[in-house]
N, C-alpha and C positions, 0 to 999 in steps of 0.2 A: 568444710567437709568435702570429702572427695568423691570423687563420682563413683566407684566401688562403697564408698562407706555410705553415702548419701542412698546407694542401689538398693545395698543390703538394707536399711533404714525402712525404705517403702514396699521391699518386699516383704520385712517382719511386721510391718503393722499393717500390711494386706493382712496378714497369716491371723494378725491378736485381732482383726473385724471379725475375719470368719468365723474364728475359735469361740467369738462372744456371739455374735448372731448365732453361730450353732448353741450355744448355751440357752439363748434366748428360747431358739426353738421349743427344745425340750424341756426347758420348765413350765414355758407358755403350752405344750400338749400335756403335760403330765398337772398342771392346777388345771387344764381345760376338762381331763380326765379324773381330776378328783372334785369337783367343785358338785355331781351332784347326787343325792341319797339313798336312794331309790336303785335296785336290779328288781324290775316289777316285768310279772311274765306274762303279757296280756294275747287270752284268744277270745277272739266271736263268732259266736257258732249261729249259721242262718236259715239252718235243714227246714226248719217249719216255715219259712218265706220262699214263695217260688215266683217265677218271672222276672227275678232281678238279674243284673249282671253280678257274677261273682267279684268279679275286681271289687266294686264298691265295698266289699265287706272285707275285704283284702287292704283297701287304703281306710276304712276306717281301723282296722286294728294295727295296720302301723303308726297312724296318726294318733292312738290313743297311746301306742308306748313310749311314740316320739315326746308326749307330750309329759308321759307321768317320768320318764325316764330323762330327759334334759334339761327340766326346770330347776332350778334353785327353788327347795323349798328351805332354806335356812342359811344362814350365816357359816354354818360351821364346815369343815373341811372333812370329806372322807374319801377313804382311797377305794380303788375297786371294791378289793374284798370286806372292805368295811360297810358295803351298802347294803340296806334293809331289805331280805328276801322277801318279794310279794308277788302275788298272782291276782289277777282280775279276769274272771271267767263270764262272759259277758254270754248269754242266750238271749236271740232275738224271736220272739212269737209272733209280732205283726209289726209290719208297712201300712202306712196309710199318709195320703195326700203323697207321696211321691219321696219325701224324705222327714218324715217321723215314724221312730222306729219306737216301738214296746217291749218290754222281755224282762228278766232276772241278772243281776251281779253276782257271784258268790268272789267275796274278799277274803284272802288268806295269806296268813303274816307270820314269819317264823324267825331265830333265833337263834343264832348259835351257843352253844353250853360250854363253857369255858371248858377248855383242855380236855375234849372229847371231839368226836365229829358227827355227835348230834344233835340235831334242830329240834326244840321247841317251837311248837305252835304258838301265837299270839293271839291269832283271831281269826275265826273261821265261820263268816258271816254270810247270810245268802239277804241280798235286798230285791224282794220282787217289785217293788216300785219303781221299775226304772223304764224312764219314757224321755225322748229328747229328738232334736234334728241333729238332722249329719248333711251336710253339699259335700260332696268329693272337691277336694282342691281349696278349700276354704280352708285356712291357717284354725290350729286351737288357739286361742292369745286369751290370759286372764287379767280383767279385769279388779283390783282390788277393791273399787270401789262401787262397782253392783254392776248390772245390765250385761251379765254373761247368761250364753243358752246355757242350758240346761244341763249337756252332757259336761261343759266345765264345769259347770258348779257340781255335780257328781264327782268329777274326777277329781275334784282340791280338797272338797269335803274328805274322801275317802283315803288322799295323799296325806294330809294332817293328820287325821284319826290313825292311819299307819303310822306317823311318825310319832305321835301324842303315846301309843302303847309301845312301841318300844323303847321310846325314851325313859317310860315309867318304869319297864322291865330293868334298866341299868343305873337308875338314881329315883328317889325317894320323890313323888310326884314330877316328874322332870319332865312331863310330856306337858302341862301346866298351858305353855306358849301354845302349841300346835293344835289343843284343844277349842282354843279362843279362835283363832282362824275357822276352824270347822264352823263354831260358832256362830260367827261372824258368817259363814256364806247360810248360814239356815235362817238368819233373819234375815239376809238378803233377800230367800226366796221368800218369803211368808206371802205375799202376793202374786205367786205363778201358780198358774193354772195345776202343772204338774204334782203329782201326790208326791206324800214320804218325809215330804217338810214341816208341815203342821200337826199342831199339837192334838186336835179333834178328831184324827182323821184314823188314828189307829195309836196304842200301847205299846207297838213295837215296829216304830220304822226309825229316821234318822233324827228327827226331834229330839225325840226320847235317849238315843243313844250318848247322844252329847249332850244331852240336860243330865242322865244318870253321870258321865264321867265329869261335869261340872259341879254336882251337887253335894257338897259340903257330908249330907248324910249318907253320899256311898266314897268317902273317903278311906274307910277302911276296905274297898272292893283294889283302889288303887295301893293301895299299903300294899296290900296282898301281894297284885303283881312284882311289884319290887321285893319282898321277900323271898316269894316264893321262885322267880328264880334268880339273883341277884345270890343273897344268902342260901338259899337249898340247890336248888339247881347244881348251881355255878361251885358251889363247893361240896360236891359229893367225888371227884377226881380226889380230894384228899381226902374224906372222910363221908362213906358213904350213910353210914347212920344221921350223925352229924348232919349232915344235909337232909333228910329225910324229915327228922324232927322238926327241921325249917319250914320245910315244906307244909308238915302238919299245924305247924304255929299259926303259919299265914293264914291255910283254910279254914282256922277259928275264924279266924278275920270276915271271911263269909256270913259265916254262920251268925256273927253279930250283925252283919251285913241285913240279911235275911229277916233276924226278928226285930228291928229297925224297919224295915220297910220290903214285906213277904212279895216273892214274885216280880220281882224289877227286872228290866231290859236286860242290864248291862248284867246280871248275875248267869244271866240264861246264856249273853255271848261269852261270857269266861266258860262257864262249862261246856259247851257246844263244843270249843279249841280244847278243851282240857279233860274231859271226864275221863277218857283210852288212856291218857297217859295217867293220869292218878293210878289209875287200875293197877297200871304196869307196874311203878313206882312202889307202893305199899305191898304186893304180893309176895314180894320176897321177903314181907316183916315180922316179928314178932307176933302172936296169935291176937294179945292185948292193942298191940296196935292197931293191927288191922282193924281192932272190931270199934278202937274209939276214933280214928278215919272213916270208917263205915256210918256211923253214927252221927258225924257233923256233915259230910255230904248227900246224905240220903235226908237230913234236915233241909240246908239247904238247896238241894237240886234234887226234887224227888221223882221227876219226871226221868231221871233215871235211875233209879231206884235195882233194877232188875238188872241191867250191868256192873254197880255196886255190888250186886250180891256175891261177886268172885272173892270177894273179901274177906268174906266170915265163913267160905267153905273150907273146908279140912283139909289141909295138904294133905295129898299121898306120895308116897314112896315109889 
């Protein structure tokens, strides 16, 4: 080989390293940027706490989005826009001992509606049992196999449960896996001091939430979700009735829900996310319809009852 041909030789495969290391790069940032599930929108608000330093509540809510936002909660691959829109609205009421904090969550999970640009609601939960320590500068790390504080086990709990319902919103119980994890951190806790995880303690905390979406007898509450936006939702861009009637189909699904087992958890959070938008939905319907929609939701969710009633009022002109 000659020394011009041997030159050109180590100058091209200088050139094919680079070419492949830059390759490297960008596929190593682009699975480093698809690998997690979650665009969750965490704030903590600490107006009712005074004499703290503000930072600390400043590094506790980057540390809680650091933590719901860069975890692997699953095997599967999603690109930015494919992550699960959520919010964690965290209000703190009291400090006490120097770093346990007391206050409310409210959890809100949305969806996009195929070939339109808007979000359904998933879930729109407020958990006022929420109590936990925070140290500034101490890592969140979770443990699979128990002995995590408390605000981890909050935040996997409530990462699964988001991932468990919109799994179920796009295949027919598919949230199944994510439920068992939730699970799984509730008998964890069953031995901590903190509330919201046991079964005695109250009908509508997180026990309950994830016994109602494990429990065989509110299987038709998860049917639902998948129908009603999977099939309704998701296909009113081509056939607005069509979808509609889906949607109607599903909320039977309640209703048998309901006289199966009156006043459950998990019925009061589907409605809580859902009753505004039913409203919306069926308004533009048929007089008949309205009033046999009016009729199976004011059965099962009567507690709103007096918002329903835009259903059966009389169009005007």
């Amino acid at each position: 080989m000659s020394f011009h041909t041997c030159e050109q030789y180590i100058i091209g495969k200088g050139l094919y390293m680079k070419i492949l290391l830059t390759l490297y790069i960008i596929i190593g940032v682009t699975f480093c940027s698809w690998g997690q599930e979650l665009r969750c929108n965490v704030s903590v608000s600490s107006q009712r706490i005074q004499g703290t330093n503000r930072d600390l509540f400043t590094n506790m809510q980057r540390d809680i989005s650091e933590f719901m936002n860069n975890t692997r909660w699953s095997g599967n691959v999603f690109t930015y826009d494919e992550r699960i829109e959520c919010n964690l609205q965290i209000v703190l009421d009291e400090q006490t001992g120097g770093d346990i904090f007391k206050g409310s969550m409210q959890v809100r999970v949305s969806r996009p509606v195929y070939n339109s640009s808007y979000n359904a609601a998933l879930l729109n939960l407020k958990d006022d049992d929420i109590e936990f320590s925070y140290r500034e500068y101490e890592p969140l790390t979770y443990n699979e196999a128990g002995q995590n504080g408390n605000l981890v086990n909050l935040l996997v709990f409530y990462a699964n449960v988001i991932l468990g319902v919109d799994y179920d919103s796009f295949s027919l119980m598919g949230g199944s896996d994510f439920y068992s994890r939730a699970e799984n951190v509730v008998a964890q806790c069953q031995n901590t001091r903190e509330a919201g995880w046991k079964s005695f303690e109250s009908r509508r905390n997180r026990y309950w939430l994830i016994n109602n979406l494990q429990d065989r007898s509110y299987s038709p509450v998860r049917e639902c979700i998948y129908r009603y936006h999977r099939l309704g939702l998701d296909a009113m861009s081509d056939n607005v009735n069509d979808g509609r009637l889906e949607v109607m189909s599903a909320l039977e699904l309640l209703q048998r829900a309901h006289r199966t087992k009156p006043n459950s958890y998990i019925l009061q959070v589907f409605f809580d996310a859902k009753s505004d938008e039913i409203v919306n939905i069926f308004k533009p319907a048929f007089t008949d319809e309205r009033k046999r929609v009016y009729n199976i939701v004011t059965e099962a969710n009567p507690s709103n009852s007096s918002k329903y009633s835009a259903l059966i009022q009389e169009k005007t002109n």
